[in-house]
C-alpha positions in Angstrom: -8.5 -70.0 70.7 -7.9 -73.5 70.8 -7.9 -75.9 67.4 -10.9 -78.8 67.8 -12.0 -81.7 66.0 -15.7 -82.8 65.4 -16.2 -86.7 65.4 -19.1 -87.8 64.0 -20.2 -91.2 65.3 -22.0 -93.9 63.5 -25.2 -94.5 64.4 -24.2 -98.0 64.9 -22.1 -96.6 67.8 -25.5 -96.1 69.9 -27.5 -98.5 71.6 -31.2 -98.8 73.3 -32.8 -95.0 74.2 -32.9 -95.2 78.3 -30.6 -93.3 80.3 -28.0 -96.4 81.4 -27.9 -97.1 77.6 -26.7 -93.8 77.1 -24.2 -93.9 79.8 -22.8 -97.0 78.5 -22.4 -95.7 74.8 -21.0 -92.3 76.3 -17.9 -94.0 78.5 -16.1 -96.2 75.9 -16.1 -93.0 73.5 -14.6 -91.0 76.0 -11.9 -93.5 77.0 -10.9 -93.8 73.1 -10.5 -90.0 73.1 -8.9 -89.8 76.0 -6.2 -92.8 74.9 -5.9 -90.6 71.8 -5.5 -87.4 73.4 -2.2 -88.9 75.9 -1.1 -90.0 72.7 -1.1 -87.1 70.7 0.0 -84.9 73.8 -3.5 -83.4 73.4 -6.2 -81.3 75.6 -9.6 -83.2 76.3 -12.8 -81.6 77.2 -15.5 -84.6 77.6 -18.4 -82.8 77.2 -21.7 -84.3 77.4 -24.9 -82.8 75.0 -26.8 -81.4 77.8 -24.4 -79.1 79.5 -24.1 -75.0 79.3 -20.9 -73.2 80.0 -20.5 -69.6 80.5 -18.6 -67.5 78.2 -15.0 -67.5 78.5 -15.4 -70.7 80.8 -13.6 -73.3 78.6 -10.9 -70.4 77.9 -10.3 -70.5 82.1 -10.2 -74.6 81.8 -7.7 -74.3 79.0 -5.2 -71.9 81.4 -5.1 -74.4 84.2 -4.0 -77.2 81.7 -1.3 -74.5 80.3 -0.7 -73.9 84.2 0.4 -77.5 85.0 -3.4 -79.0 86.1 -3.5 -83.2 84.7 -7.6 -82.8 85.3 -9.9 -80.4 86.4 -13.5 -81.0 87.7 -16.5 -79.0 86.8 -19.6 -79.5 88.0 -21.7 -79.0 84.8 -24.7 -77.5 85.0 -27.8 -79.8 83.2 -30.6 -78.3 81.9 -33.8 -79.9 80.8 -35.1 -78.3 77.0 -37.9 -77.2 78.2 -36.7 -75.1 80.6 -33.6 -73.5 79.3 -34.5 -73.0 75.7 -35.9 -69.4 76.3 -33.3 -68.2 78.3 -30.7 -69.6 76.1 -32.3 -67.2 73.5 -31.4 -63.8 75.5 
């Protein structure tokens, strides 16, 4: 079990609705909390809204930062709504 923060944004935070708009709201929020995670000798998970992890899967992430890793790299798997809503229900 790991202690986590929620950080509600502003809507004033977001800008435009296409994809690139998106991306360039989305980077400058994860620099800041990754500044503020060196600071505070923290543990960040940048996670984006559209990605599904197994269970247990952040635990394993969590072990190979206790183990020493600086970064780890997971290839997230996206999902479009449509498609994964149902079999996120089982």
């Amino acid at each position: 079990m790991v202690d986590t923060e929620l950080i509600v944004l502003d809507a004033r935070a977001f800008v435009g609705d296409t994809l690139a708009d998106a991306v360039r709201t989305q980077l400058p929020i994860w620099h800041e909390q990754l500044d503020g995670s060196r600071r505070e000798r923290a543990i960040a998970i940048l996670m984006g809204p559209d990605i599904v992890t197994a269970d247990g899967s952040l635990r394993h992430i969590g072990r190979l930062f206790l183990a020493g890793k600086e970064a780890v790299y997971v290839k997230a798997v996206r999902v479009v709504d449509e498609t994964a809503r149902g079999a996120c229900r089982s």
